[in-house]
N, C-alpha and C positions, 0 to 999 in steps of 0.2 A: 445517625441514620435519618433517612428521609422523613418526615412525618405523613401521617395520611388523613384521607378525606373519609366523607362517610363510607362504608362499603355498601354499594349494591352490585346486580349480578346484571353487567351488560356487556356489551363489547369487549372494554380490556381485560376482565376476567377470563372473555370467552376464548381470547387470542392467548394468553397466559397459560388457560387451564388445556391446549390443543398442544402445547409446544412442550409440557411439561416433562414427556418422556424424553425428550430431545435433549433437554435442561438437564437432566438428571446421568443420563449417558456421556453427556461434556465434562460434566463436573468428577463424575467418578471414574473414568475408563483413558478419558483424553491425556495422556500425560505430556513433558513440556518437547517442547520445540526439539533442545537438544537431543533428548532420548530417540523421538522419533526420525532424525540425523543417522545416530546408533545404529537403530535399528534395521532401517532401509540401508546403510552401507551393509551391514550385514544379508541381508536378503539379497543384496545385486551380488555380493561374491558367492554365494550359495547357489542364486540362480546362473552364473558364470560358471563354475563347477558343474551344474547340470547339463547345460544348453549350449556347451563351446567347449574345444578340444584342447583349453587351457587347466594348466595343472595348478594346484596352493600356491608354488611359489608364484609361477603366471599373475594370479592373483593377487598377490603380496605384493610386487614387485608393480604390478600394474596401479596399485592403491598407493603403494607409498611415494610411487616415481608422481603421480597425479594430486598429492596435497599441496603443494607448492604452484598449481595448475592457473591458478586463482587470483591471484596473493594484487593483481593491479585491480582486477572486478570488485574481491572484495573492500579494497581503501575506498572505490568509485560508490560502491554502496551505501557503506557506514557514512560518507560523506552526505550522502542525500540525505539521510538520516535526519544526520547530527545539526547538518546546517538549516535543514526545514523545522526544527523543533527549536534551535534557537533563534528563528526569525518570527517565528510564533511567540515568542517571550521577548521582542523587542517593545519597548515602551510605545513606537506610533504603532505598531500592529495591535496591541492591547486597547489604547486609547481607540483605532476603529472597532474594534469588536465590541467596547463598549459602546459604542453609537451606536453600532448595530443591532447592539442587544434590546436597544427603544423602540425597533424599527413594528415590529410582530403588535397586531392589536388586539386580536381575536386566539385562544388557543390553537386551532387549524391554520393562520397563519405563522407560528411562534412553530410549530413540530415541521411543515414546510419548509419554512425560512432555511430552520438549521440546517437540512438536508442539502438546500440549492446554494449554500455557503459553503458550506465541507466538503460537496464537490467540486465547486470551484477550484475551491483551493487545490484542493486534489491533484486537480488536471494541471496545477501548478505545476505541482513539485508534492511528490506522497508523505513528505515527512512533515512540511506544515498541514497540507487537508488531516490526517492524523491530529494532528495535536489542536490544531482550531475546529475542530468536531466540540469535544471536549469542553475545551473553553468558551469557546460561541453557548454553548449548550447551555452550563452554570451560569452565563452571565445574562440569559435571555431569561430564565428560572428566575433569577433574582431578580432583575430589575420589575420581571411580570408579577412576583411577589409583593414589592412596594407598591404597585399599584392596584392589588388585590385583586388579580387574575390568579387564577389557579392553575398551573401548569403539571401534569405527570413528568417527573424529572426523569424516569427511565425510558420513555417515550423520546426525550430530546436528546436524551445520547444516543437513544439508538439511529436516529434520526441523522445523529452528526457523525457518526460511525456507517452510515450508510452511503454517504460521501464517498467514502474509499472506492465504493465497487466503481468506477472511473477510474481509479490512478491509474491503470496503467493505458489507458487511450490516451492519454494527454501527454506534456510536455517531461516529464522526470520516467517516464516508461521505460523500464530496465532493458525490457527485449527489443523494440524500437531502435534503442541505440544506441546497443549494442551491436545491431545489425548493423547500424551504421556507422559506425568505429572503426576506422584502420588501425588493423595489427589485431581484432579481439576475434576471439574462438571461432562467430560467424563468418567473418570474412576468411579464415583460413580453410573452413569447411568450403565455401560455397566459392572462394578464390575472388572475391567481390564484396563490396560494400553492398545495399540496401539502404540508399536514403529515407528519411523518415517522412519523403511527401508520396511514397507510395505503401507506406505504415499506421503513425499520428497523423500527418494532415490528407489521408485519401478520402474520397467523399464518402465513401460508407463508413469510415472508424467513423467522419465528424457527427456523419448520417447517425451512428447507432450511441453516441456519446447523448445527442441532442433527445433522441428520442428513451434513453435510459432516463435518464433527469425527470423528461417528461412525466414518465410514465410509471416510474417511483417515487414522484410529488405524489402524483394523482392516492397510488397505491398507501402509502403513508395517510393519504387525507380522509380515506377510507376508514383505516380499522385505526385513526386517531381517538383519543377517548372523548364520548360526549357529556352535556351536561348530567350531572346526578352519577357520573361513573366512580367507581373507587380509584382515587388518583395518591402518589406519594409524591410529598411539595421535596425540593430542597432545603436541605439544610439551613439554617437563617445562617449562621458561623460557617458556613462553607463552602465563601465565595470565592477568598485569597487563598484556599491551605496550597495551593499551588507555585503563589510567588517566590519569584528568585532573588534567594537572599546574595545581596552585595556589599561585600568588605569596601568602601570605599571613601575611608577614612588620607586625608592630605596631610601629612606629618612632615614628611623629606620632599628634598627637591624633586629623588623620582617620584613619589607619591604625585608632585605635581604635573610631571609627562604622564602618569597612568589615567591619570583624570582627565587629560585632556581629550578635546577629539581631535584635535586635528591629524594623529599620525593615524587615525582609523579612517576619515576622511581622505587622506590623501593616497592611500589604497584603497578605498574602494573607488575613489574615482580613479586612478589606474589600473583598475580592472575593468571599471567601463570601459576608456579608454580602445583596452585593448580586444574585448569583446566586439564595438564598432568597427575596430580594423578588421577583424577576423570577419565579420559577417561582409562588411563593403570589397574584402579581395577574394569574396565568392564560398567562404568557410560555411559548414555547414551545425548540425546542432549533434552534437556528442554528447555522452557521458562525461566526457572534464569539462565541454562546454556550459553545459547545463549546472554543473557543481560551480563554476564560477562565477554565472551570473546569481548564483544564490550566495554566495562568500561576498562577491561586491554588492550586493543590497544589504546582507550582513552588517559588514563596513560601515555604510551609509548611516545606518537607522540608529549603531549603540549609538551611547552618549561619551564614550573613551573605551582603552583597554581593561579599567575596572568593569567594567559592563559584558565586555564581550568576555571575557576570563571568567566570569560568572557564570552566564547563560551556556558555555561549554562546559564549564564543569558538570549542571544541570543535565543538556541534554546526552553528555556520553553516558550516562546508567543506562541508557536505551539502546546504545549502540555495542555494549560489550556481548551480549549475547549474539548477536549477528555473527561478531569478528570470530568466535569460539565455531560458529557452523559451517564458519566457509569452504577452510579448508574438509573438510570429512564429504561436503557436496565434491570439490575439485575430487578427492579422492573416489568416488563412486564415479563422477565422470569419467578419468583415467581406467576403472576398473571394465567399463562400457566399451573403451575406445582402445584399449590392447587387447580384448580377449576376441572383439566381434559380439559379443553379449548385443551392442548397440544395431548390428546388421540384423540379430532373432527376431527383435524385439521389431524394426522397421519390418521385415516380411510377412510377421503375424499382423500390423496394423495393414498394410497395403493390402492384404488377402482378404480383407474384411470392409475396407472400404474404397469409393470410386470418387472421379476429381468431383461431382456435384456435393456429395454427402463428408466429403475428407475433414475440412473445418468442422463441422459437427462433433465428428468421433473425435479431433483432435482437442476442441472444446473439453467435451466429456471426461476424456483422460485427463486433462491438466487439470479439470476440477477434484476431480479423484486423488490425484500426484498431489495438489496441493495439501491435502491434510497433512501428507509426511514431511514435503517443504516446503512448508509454510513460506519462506522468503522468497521473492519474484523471483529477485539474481539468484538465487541459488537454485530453484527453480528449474528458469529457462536454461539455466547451465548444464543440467540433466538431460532436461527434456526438449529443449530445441534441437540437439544434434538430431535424436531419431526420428521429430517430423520432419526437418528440412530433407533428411535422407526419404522419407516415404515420400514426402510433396513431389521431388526430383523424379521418383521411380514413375507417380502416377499422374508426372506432367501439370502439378498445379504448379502456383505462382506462391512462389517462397513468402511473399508477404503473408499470406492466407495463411499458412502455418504459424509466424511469428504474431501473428495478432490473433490467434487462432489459443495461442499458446499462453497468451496474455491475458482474455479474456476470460481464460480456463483457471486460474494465478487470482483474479480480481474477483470472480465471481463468488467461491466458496468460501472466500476470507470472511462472507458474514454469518458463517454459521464455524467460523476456524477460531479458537478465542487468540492466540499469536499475537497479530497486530492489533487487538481489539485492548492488550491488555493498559497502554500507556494511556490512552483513553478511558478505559475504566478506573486507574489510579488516579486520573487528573478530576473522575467525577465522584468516583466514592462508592462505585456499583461493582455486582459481579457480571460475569458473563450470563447469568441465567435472567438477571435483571433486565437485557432486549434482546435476548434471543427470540423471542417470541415476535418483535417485531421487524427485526433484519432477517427473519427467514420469508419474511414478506417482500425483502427487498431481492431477497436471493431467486425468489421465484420468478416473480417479473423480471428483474434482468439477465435472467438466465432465457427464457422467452425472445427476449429484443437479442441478446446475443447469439441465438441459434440462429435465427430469423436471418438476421445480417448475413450470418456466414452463409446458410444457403443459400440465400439472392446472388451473394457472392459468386459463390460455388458453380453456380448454373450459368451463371454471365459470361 
């Protein structure tokens, strides 16, 4: 466990002892990811039964014809996953995080730092800003330890966990680009792709990415702990429990190809390779896109196949619960999209909202939606058909609902423990440990992201 400082009653008590019923209702009521999968399939065939002129079997037959719905989305996910957690456990990515961790001088810079690092990375790719939260976090902890700075360790993961609320504006954003993917759900819905420079690079996403960062440093810098606050150090021993153990032992002559780099080097640079072609003969950025320029820095960085056989092994325990929810999302989906369930549900949003305010209300839902799917893909996969269909009715700009949908996806993850939880095992915390201070971040970003969409809305 963390060790602690003196206790007195200032600030991070104050934020602590405000959030605690919040704490308390996560921990005891929230059950996991899959269940709420369960359960929400069940409720859409129940409200399909209600609200549409489809009968059990209708139902059955629409659910199970729609599990198999998926089956490309979901490999394109687990991949984002699997390969931003193992590019986060590469030896040069580690080696900077450590430099980086020297960077912070003051504690207000060190809970900062972590933040404008994790999202970076973020806007990477989601599955490294996830795991470099984490590690950035312990490694700033410690090294601020040897120099006898006192850091709140829960304060810095929350910090590195606050990161996330960006992923999906940037570069690995599930609904982005997906929209923009020939052959996937959206373009069959809307008969069209949606490039991703009128999604990730339109000047309001960059507009509301820039001024989120901003303005959850600030927020962060605020209710950071002060001198004389009661802080919990980390751990002295609990800087590596997270290293990836490597068999990599040279016995046999293969032993001596596994060690080598060069067959890891010369795929990843024929996937640069072929990534420069694809962008110089006009290619744009997709979902296999984006998975391969992560698979070829992959390449690049181990040190042989003993290394990368390693760090996959590592990061799939992270990716098995995803592959378990995807198909039961395809199947709610399918359940939506044979009975008109998806058509109710679109006439009751457009009756209630108009093109200024639509981002808004469609915000608010996907923050909502999110607590039951938690996963972006799985997510937008739900809920992108029925705003694209309302945007359509009430003449907005398809983009507006996909990033509309996204922001709604990113925002409540900091009060959703889901994605929060590979971070909390990488630091040694529970979720009640920063909830107190990513409901800080929840706030403020949810502010910049309303804001946006209305500007939006009204333009």
């Amino acid at each position: 466990m963390p060790t602690s400082g003196p206790p007195t009653q200032q600030k991070t008590s104050a934020v602590s002892a405000a959030m605690r019923p919040i704490n308390s209702v996560v921990e005891r009521f929230l059950p996991s990811a899959l269940v709420f999968a369960v359960v929400l399939s069940l409720v859409v065939a129940v409200a399909a039964l209600m609200f549409t002129d489809a009968g059990p079997v209708d139902v059955l037959n629409g659910w199970g014809d729609g599990l198999s719905g998926l089956l490309a989305f979901m490999t394109q996910m687990a991949l984002i996953l699997l390969l931003g957690h193992a590019l986060a456990h590469t030896g040069p990515v580690r080696k900077l995080l450590a430099r980086l961790g020297g960077i912070p001088r003051s504690p207000m810079q060190a809970y900062v730092f972590v933040f404008v690092v994790a999202a970076t990375a973020s806007l990477i790719t989601w599955g490294l800003g996830l795991v470099v939260g984490g590690l950035l976090a312990k490694e700033v902890a410690a090294q601020a330890r040897e120099r006898g700075m006192a850091l709140h360790f829960p304060m810095l993961v929350a910090a590195g966990f606050s990161g996330f609320v960006v992923w999906h504006m940037g570069y690995s954003g599930s609904g982005p680009l997906t929209a923009a993917t020939e052959g996937a759900f959206i373009a069959e819905q809307l008969g069209t792709t949606i490039p991703i420079t009128e999604t990730t690079f339109s000047w309001w996403n960059i507009t509301a990415a820039i001024a989120t960062i901003v303005l959850v440093s600030a927020a962060l810098a605020l209710v950071s702990p002060r001198s004389g606050d009661r802080i919990s150090e980390l751990q002295v021993d609990a800087r590596h429990t997270d290293d990836v153990e490597m068999n990599d032992d040279v016995v046999t002559p293969a032993d001596r190809i596994d060690a080598s780099r060069i067959l890891t080097s010369l795929v990843g640079l024929a996937l640069v390779a072929y990534l420069v072609v694809h962008y110089v003969q006009g290619g744009t950025a997709t979902l296999d896109i984006v998975n391969w320029t992560f698979l070829a820095l992959l390449f690049l960085l181990v040190r042989s196949p003993f290394e990368l056989i390693a760090l996959t092994k590592n990061a799939a325990s992270n990716v098995g619960e995803i592959l378990l929810q995807f198909p039961l999302y395809a199947g709610i989906m399918g359940i939506m999209t044979t009975t008109g369930l998806i058509n109710v549900v679109s006439d009751a949003f457009v009756s209630i909202a108009n093109p200024t305010t639509f981002g808004l209300f469609a915000l608010l839902s996907a923050g909502l939606v999110n607590f039951f799917v938690p996963s972006g893909g799985g997510q937008f996969a739900v809920q992108a058909p029925i705003m694209l269909d309302a945007a359509e009715r009430l003449g907005v700009d398809p983009a507006i609902a996909i990033m509309a949908v996204s922001y709604g996806d990113q925002w409540t993850n900091m009060i959703q423990p889901f994605w929060a939880l590979p971070l909390l095992a990488i630091a040694g915390l529970k979720m009640r440990d920063i909830l107190g201070y990513t409901m800080v971040t929840l706030i403020v970003s949810g502010a910049v992201f309303a804001g946006i969409l209305l500007i939006v809305g009204a333009s």
